[in-house]
C-alpha positions in Angstrom: 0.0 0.0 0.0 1.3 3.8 -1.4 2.2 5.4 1.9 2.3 9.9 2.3 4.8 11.1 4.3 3.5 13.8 6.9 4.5 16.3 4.9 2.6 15.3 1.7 -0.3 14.5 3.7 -0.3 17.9 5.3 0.5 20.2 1.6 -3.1 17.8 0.7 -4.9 18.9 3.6 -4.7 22.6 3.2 -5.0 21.8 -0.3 -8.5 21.3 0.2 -9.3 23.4 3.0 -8.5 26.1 0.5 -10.4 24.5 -2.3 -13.4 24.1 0.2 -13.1 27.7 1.5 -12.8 29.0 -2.1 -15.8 27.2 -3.4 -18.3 27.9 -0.2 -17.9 31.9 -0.9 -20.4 33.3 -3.2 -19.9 34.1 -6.7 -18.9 38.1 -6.9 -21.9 39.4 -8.1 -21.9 41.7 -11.0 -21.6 44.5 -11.8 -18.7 46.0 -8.9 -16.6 48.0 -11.1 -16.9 50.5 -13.8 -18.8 49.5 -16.9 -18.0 51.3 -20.4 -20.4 51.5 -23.2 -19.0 52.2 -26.5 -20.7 54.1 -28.8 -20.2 54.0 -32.3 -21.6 57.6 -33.1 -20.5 61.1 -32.4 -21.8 62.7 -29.6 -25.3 63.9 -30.1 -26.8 62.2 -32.4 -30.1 59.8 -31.4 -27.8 56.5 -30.5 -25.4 58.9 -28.5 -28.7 60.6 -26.7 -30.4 57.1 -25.6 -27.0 55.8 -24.3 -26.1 58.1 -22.1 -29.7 57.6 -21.1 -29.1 54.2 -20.6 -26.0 55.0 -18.7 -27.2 57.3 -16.2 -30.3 54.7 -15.3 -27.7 52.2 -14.7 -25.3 54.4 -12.8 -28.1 55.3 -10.8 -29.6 51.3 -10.6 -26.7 49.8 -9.9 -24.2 52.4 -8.3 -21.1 51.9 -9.9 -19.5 54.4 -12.5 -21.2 53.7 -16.7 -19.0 55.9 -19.2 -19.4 56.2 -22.8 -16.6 55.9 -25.2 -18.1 57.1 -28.5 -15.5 55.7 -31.3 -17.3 57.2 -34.6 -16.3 56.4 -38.1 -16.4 53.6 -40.9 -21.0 53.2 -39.9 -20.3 52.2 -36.8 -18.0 49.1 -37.3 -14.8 50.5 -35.7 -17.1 50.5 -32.6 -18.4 46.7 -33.7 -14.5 45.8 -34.1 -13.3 47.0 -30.7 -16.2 45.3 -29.1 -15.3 42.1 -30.3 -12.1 42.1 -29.1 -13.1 43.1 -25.5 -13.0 41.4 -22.2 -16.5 39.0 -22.2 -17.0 39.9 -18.5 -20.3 42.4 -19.1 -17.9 45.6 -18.1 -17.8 46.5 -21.8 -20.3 46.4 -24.0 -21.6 48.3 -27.2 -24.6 50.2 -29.2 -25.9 47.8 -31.3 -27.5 48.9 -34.6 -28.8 47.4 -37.7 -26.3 48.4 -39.9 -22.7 46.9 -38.6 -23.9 44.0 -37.3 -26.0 43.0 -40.6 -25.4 44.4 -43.6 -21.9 46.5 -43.1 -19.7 42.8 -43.4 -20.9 42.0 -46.5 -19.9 45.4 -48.2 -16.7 46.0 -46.1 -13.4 44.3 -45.2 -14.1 43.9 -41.2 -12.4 41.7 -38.6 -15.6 40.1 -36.9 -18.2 38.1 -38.0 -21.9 39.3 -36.5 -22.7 35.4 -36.3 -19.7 34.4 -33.8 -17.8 37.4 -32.2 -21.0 39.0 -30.0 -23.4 38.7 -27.4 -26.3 40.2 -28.6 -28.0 41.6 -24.6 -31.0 43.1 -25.7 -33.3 45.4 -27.8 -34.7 49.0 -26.5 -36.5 50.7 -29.3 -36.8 50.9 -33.2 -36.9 54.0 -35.6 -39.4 54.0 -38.0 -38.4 54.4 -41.8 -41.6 54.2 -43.9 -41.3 54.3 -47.4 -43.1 57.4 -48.6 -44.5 59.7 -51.6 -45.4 63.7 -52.0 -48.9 64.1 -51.0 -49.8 65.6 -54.1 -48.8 62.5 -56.2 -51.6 60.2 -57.1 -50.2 57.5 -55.2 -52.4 56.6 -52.2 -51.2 53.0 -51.4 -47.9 50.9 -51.7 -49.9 48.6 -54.5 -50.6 51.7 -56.9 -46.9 52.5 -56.4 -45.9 49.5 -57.4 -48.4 48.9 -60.5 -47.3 52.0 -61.8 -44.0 51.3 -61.5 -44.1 47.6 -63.0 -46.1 49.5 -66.2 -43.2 52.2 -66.5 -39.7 50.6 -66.4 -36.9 52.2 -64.9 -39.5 55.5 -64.5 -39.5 55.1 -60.4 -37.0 57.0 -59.1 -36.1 56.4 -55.6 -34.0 56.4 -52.5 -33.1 55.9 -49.0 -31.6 57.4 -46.3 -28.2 55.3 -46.8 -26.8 53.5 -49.9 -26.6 49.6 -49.3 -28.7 50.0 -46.2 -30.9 47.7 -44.5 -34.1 49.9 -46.0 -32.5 49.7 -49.4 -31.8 45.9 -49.6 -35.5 45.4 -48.2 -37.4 47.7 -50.7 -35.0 46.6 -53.6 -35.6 43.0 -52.8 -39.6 43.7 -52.9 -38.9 45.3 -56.1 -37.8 42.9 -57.7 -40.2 40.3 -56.7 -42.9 42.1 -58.1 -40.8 42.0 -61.4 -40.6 46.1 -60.9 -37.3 47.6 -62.7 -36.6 51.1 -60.9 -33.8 53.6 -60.7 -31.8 54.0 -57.5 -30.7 57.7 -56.4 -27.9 57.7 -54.1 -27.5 60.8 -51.9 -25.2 61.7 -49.0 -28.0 61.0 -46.5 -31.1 61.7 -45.2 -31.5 65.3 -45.2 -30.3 65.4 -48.7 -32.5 63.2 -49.9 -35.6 64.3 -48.8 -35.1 67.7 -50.2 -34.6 65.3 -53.6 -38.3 64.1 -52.8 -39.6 67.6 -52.2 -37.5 68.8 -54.9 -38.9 66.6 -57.5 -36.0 64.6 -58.5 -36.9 61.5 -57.2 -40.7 60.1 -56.7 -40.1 57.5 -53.4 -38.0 57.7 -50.3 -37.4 55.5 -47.4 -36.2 57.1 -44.2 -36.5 58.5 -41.0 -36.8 61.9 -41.3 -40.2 61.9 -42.4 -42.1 62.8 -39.4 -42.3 66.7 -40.0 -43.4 66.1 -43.4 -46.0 63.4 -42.8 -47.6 66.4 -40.0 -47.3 69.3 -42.5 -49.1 66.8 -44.8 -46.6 67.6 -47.8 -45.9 63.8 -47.9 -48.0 60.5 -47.9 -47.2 57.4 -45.9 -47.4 54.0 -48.0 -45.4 51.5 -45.8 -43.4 50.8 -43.2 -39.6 48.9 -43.6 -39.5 47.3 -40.8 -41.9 45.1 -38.8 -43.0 47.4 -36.4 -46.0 49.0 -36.8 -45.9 53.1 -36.3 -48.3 54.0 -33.4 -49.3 57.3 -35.1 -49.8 55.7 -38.6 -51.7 52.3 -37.5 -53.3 51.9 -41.1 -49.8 52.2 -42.7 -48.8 48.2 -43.8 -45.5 47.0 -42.9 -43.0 45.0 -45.4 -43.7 42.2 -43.3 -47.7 42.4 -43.4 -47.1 42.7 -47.2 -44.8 39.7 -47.5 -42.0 42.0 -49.3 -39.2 39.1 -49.2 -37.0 40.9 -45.8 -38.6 43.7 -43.4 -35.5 44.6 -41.3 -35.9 46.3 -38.1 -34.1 49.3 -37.8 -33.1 49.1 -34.4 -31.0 50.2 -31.2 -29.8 47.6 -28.5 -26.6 46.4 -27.1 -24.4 43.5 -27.2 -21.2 42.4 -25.9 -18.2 40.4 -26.9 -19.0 36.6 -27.3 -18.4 34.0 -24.3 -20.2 36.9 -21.2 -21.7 34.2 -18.5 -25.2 33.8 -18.4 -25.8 34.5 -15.2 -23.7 38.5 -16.0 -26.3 38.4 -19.6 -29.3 38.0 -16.9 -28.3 40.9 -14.6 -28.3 43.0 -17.9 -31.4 41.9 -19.2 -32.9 41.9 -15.2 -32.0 45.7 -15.1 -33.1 46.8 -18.5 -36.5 44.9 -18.8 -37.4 47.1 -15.8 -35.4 50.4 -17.5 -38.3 50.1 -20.8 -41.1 50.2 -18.9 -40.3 53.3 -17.0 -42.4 56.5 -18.4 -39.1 58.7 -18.6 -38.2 55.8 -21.2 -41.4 56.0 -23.2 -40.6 59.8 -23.3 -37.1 59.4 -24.9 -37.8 57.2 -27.4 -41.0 59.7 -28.1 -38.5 62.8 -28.0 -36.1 60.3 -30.7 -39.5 59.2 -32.7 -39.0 56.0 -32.0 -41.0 53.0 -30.8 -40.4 51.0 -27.6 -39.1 47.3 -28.9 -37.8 45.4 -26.1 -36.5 42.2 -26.9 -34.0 40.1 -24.3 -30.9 38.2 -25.0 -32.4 35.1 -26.9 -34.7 37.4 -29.0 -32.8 39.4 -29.7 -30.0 37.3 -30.9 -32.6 35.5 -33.2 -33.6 38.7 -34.5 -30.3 39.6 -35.6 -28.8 37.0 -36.5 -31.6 35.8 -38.7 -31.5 39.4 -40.4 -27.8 38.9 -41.1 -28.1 35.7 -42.6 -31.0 37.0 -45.2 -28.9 39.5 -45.5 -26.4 37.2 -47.2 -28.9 35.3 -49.9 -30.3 38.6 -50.8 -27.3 41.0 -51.4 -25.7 38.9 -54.3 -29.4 38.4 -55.8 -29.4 41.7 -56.1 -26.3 42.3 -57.1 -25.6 45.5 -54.8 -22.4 46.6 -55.2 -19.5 48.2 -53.0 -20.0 52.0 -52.4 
């Protein structure tokens, strides 16, 4: 029989005193420290606005220290890359939106792949980006749009709010299912191209900056992009009720680098599933015309992830090119 000296037999002892000890004391629980939120926007704009929103709820929630680190640039995706290489321990984690995570890595060189490198937490809101006409056109829905459009080849003109964008993958790829040949009208954003609307240079527009318009009554509402109904504009069809091919949700959540714990992803979605149904919330994402989305970690992973991979089948279909 294998006989310990004292000395062995002593070293094993504390040896699992130590390991006994270790294992009775509770897990740390999070968060303890200061968390960063990166945000891939300059400081101002609506994703800028609703984190430091998000920030000061937590700071005040939770009582540790929430700074933002905006990193603008490149849509977002320097933001997306730094996120992905951070520490998975729920002190840094990012502003998620539509476009880096979905359609940005199949138009640019990036270092992550949406499908592997992130945690996606959870969902807040979504911005509305209805696809719209002058009111004075003789348009009044989305199908008389598109009938006249089929009849006149190439005669739509049209445009969105951002070249290769989630809103023009999703009304391009309707487009074409109906068999309707249009002309695409790039323009530097927005702003720009709704004064191309009003200016009569092109006939359609999907974006966001509509809601001014649509209450001055200079423009009329024909559908929505994404699959969110807009509570002021209930009779308004989305893409999705019209079974368009994609309807992708133009949205604002966060995520974090791949591998957090569960139990760190359920404080975060614990603490924010409270934050949306506060009424200073609902009054942010009014002030940001937005619509309150919540959707929590498994959700909202589905959501986009399944957006990303459409995404993929429909952008060579289509054959969008590089800007």
């Amino acid at each position: 029989m294998l006989k310990l000296s004292a000395k062995v037999c002593a070293s094993l002892l504390l040896f699992c005193l130590i390991a006994a000890q270790s294992l009775a004391q509770p897990t740390e629980k999070f968060p303890t420290k200061p968390i960063t939120i990166i945000v891939g926007f300059a400081v101002g704009g609506g994703g800028d606005i609703s984190s430091r929103w998000v920030a000061d709820y937590l700071r005040e929630r939770w009582k540790v220290p929430v700074v933002i680190d905006n990193k603008p640039g490149a849509g977002a995706t320097i933001a997306a890359s730094l996120l992905a290489r951070a520490k998975p321990d729920g002190y840094t984690i990012a502003l998620a939106t539509t476009s880096p995570f979905t359609v940005a890595p199949y138009f640019q060189s990036l270092n992550y792949d949406p499908g592997k490198d992130f945690t996606y937490l959870f969902q807040t809101l979504v911005s509305a980006q209805p696809l719209f006409v002058k009111a004075d056109t003789p348009f009044k829905t989305i199908q008389e749009l598109m009938t006249w459009a089929k009849a006149n080849p190439n005669k739509l003109f049209w445009s969105t709010a951002a070249t290769n964008g989630g809103t023009h993958i999703s009304t391009q790829a309707a487009f074409k299912a109906a068999g309707i040949e249009a002309t695409y009208v790039p323009y530097k954003g927005g702003a720009d191209a709704m004064n191309g609307l009003l200016g009569g240079q092109i006939q359609a527009l999907v974006a966001a900056e509509f809601p001014p318009h649509a209450a001055a009554g200079t423009i009329r509402l024909l559908a929505e992009s994404g699959p969110d109904k807009i509570p002021e504009y209930p009779q308004v069809p989305t893409y999705k009720e019209l079974n368009f091919p994609i309807s992708v949700p133009i949205f604002y959540g966060f995520a974090g680098p791949a591998g957090m714990a569960p139990e760190v992803i359920k404080e975060w979605e614990s603490a924010v599933s409270e934050m949306v149904r506060t009424p200073e919330f609902i009054e942010l994402v009014n002030k940001l015309k937005g619509t309150p989305a919540y959707l929590g970690h498994a959700a909202f992973t589905e959501s986009v992830t399944g957006v990303y991979r459409q995404m993929g089948k429909l952008i060579p279909e289509l054959n969008l090119k590089k800007d």
